[in-house]
Each structure stands twice: as structure tokens, then as C-alpha cells.
mmCIF file of the C-alpha atoms, coordinates in Angstrom:
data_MODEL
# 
_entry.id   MODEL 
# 
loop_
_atom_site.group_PDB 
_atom_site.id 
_atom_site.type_symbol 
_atom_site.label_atom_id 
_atom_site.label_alt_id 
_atom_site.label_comp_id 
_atom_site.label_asym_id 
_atom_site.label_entity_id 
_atom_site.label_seq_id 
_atom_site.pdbx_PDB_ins_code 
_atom_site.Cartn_x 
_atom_site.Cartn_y 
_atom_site.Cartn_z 
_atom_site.occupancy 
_atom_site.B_iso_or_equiv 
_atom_site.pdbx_formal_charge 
_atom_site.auth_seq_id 
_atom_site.auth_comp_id 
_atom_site.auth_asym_id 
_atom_site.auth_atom_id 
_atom_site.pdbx_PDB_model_num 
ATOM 1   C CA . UNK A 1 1   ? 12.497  25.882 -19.106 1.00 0.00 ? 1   UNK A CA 1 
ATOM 2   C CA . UNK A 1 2   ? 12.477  22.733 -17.048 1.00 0.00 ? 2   UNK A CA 1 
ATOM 3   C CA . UNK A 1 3   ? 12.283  22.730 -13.314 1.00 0.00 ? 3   UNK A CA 1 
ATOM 4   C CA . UNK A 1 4   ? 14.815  19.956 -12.364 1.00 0.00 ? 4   UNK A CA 1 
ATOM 5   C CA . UNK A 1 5   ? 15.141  17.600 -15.574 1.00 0.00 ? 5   UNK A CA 1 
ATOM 6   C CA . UNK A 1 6   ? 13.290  17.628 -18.691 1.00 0.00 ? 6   UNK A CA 1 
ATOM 7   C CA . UNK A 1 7   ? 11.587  14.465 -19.359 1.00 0.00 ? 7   UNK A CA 1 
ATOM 8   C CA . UNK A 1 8   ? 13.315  13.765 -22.607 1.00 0.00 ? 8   UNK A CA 1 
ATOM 9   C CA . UNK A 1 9   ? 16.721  14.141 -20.815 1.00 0.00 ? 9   UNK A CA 1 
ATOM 10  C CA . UNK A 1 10  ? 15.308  11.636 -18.274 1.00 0.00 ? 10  UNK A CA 1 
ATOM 11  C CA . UNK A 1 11  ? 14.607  9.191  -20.833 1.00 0.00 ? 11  UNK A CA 1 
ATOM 12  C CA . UNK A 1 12  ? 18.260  9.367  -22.022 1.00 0.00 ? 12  UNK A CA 1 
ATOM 13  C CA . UNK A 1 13  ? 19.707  8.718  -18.567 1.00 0.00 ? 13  UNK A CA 1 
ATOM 14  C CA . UNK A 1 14  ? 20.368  5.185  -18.345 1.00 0.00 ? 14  UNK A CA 1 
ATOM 15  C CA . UNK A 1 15  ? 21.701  2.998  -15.069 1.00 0.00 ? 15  UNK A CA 1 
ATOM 16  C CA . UNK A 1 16  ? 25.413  1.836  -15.539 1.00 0.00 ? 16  UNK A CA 1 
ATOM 17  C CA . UNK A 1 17  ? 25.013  -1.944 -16.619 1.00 0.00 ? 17  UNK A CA 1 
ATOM 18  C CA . UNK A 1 18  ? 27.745  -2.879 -13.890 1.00 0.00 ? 18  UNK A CA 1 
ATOM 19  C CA . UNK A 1 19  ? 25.504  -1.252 -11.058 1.00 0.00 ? 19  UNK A CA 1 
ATOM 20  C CA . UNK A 1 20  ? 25.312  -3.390 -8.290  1.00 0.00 ? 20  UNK A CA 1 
ATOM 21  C CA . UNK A 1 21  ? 22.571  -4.141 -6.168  1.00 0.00 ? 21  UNK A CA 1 
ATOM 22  C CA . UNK A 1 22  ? 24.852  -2.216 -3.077  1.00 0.00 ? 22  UNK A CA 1 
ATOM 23  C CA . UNK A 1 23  ? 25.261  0.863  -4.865  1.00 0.00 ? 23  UNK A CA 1 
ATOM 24  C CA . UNK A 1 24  ? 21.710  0.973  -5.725  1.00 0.00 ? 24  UNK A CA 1 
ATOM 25  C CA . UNK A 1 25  ? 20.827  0.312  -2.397  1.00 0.00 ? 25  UNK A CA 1 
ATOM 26  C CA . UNK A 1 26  ? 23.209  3.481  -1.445  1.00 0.00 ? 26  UNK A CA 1 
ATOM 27  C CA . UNK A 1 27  ? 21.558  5.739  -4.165  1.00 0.00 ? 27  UNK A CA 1 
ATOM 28  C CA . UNK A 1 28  ? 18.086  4.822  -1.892  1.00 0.00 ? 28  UNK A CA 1 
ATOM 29  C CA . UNK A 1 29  ? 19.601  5.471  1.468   1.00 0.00 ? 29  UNK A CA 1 
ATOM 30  C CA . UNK A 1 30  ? 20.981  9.115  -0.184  1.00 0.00 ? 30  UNK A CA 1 
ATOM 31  C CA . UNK A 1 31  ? 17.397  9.828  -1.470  1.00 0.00 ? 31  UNK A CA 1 
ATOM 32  C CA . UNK A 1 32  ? 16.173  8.916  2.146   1.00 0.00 ? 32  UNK A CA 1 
ATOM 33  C CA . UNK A 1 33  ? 18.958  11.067 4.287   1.00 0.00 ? 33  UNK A CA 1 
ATOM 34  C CA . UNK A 1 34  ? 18.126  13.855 1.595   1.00 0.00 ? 34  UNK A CA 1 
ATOM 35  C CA . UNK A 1 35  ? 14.127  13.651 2.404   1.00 0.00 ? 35  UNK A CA 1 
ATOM 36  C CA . UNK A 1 36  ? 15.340  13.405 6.207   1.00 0.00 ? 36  UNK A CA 1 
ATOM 37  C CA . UNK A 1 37  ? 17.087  16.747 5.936   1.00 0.00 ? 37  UNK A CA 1 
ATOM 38  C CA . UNK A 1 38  ? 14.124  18.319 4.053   1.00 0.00 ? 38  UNK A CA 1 
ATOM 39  C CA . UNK A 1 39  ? 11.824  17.170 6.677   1.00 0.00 ? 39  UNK A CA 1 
ATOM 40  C CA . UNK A 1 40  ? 14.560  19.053 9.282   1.00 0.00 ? 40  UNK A CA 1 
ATOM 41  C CA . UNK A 1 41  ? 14.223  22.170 7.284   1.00 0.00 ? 41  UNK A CA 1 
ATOM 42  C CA . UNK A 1 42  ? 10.735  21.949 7.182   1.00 0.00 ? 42  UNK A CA 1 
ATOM 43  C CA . UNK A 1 43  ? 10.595  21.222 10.886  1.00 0.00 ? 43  UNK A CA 1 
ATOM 44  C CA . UNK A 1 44  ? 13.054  24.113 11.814  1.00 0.00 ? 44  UNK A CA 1 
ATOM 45  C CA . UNK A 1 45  ? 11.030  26.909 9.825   1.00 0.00 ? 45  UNK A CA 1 
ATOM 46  C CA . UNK A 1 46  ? 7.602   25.660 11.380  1.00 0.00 ? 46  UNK A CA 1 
ATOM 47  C CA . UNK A 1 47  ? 9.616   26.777 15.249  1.00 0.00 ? 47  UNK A CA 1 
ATOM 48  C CA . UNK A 1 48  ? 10.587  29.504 14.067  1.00 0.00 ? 48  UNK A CA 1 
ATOM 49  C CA . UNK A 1 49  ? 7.552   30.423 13.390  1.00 0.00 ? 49  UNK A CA 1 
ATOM 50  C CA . UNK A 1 50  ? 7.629   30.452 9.130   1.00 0.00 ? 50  UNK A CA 1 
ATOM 51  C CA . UNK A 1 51  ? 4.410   28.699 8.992   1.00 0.00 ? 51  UNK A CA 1 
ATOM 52  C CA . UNK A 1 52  ? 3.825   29.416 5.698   1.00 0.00 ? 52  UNK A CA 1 
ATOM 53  C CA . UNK A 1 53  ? 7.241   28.786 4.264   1.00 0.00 ? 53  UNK A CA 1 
ATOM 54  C CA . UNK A 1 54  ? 7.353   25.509 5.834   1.00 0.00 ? 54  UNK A CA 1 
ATOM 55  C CA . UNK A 1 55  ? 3.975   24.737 4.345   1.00 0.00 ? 55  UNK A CA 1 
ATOM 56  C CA . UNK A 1 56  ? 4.786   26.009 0.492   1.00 0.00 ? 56  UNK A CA 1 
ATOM 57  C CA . UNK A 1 57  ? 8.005   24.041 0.907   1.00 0.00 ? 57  UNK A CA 1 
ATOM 58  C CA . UNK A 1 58  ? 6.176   20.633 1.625   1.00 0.00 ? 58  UNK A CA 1 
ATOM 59  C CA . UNK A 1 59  ? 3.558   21.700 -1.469  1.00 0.00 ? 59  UNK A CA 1 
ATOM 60  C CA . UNK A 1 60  ? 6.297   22.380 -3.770  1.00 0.00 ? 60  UNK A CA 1 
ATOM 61  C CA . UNK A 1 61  ? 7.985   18.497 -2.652  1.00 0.00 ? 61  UNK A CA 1 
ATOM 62  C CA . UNK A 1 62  ? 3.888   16.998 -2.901  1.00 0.00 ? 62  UNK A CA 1 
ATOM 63  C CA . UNK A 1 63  ? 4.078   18.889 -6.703  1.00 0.00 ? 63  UNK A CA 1 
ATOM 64  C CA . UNK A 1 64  ? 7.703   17.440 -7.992  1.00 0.00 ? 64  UNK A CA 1 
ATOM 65  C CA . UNK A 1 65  ? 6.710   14.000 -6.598  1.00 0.00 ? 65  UNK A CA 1 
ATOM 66  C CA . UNK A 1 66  ? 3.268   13.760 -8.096  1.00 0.00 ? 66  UNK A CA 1 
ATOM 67  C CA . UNK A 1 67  ? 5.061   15.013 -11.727 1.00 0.00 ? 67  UNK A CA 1 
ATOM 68  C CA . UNK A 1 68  ? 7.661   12.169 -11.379 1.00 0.00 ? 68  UNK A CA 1 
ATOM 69  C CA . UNK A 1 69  ? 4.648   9.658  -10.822 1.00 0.00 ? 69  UNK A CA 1 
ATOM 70  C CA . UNK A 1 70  ? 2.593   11.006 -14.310 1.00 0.00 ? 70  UNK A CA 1 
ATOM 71  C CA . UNK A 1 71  ? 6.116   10.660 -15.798 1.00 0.00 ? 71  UNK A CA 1 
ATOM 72  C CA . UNK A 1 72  ? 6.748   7.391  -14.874 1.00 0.00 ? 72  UNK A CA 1 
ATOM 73  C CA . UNK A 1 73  ? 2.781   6.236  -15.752 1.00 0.00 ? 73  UNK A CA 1 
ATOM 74  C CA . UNK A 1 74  ? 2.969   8.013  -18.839 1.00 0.00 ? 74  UNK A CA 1 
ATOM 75  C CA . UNK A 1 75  ? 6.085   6.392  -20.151 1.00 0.00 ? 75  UNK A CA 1 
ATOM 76  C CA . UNK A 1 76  ? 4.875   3.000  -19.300 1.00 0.00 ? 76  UNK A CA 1 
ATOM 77  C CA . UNK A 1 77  ? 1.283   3.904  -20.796 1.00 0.00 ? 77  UNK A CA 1 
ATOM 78  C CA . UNK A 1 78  ? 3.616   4.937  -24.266 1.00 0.00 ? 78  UNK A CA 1 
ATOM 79  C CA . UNK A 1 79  ? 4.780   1.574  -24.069 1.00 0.00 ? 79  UNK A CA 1 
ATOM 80  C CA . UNK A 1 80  ? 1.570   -0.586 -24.013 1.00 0.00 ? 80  UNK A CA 1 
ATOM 81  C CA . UNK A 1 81  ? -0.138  -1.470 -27.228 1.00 0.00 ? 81  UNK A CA 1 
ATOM 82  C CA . UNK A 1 82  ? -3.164  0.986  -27.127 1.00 0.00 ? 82  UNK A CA 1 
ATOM 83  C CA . UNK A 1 83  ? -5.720  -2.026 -27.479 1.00 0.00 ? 83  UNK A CA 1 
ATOM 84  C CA . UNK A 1 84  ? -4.123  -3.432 -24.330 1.00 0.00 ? 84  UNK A CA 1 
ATOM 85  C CA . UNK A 1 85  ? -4.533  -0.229 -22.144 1.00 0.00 ? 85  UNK A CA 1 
ATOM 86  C CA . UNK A 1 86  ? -6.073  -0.234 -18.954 1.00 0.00 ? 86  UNK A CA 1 
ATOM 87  C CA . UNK A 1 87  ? -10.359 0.802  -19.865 1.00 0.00 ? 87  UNK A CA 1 
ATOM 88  C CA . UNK A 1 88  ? -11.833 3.295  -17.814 1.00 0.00 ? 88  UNK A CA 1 
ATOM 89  C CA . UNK A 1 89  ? -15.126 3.839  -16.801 1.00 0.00 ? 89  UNK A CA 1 
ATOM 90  C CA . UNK A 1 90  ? -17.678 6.472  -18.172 1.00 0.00 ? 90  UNK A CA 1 
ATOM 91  C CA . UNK A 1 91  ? -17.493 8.906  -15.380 1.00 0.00 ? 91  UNK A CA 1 
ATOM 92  C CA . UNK A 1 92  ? -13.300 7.979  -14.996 1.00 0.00 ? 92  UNK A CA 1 
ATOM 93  C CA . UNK A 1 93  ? -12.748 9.106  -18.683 1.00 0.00 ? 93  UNK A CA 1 
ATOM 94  C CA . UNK A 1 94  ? -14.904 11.703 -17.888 1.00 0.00 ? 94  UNK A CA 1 
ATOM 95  C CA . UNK A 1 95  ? -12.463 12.661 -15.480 1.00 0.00 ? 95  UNK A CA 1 
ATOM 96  C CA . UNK A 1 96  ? -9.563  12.638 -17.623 1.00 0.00 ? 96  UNK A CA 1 
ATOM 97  C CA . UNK A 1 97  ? -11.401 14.813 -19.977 1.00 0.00 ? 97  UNK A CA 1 
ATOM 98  C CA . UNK A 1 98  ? -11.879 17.219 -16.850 1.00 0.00 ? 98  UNK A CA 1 
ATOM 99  C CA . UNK A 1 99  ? -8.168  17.320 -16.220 1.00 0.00 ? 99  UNK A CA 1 
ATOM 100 C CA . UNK A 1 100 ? -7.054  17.643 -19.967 1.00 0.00 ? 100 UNK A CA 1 
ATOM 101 C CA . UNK A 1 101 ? -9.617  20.403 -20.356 1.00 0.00 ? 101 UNK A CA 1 
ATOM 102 C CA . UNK A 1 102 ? -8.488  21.778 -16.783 1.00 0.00 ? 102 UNK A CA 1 
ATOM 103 C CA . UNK A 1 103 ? -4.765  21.356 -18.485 1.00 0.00 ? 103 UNK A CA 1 
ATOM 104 C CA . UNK A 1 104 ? -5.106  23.051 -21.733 1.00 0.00 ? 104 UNK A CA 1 
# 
């Protein structure tokens, strides 16, 4: 089961066509007062004195955001001609093979 979205419903999301550059520029400011009020939880468990919750809290945000970015790379990387991906270095594809190993 998916945390939030699955990535395949993702892909089916699409903007409205008839978006405007206001609304999308609402949608940001949302996204910002919502990571505002996060930050306000955060800050009102570290005084009094949940430490720890506070801290798993802004691991499980660091987690979700870092999946969204290797979502977002990984659809663009589907997109691009394999012969015109980006080439790594030995010890940088060594890496990836780290991770992918690291993944299962």
C-alpha cells in the first residue's frame, strides 16, 4: 500500500489546461502555509519537551520529499533516449550499484 499517492496515480493526474498562472501561484502559497504549520508543530513538540517526536516528524517530511525528488528524476530519466543519458563515472555507477544492491 502506498503512503500518500502511488506513482502511477501521480502520473495520471494532470493540471487543468485553463490553470492560470494565479491559481498556480495560490497552490504554492498553500504548499508554503502548510510547511509553515508543520514547522509550528514541530516547533511546539520540541517546548514541550517531545524531542524525539519533533525529530521523527522532520525525518519522516526529509523521507517523503527525497521520494518525490527520485520520482520526479526517474520519470524524466524514462523519458530520455538511453544513449542520451547523463554518463557517470566509475566510482558514481559504482554507487548506484551500492544503492540498488542496498535496495533489493
Amino acid at each position: 500500500m502506498c503512503d500518500e499517492l502511488c506513482g502511477r496515480d501521480l502520473e495520471l493526474l494532470k493540471l487543468p489546461k485553463g490553470w492560470t498562472e494565479d491559481v498556480r501561484h495560490a497552490v504554492l502559497n498553500v504548499i508554503g502555509i502548510v510547511r509553515i504549520a508543520m514547522l509550528t508543530g514541530r516547533e511546539f513538540l520540541i517546548r514541550e519537551g517531545d524531542v524525539p517526536s519533533a525529530r521523527i516528524h522532520r525525518l519522516e517530511t526529509e523521507v517523503a520529499m527525497l521520494r518525490e525528488e527520485l520520482r520526479i528524476n526517474g520519470a524524466r530519466m524514462k523519458r530520455i533516449d538511453p544513449h542520451r543519458r547523463p554518463q557517470y563515472l566509475p566510482t558514481e555507477r559504482m554507487a548506484i550499484l551500492e544503492l540498488r544492491a542496498m535496495r533489493g
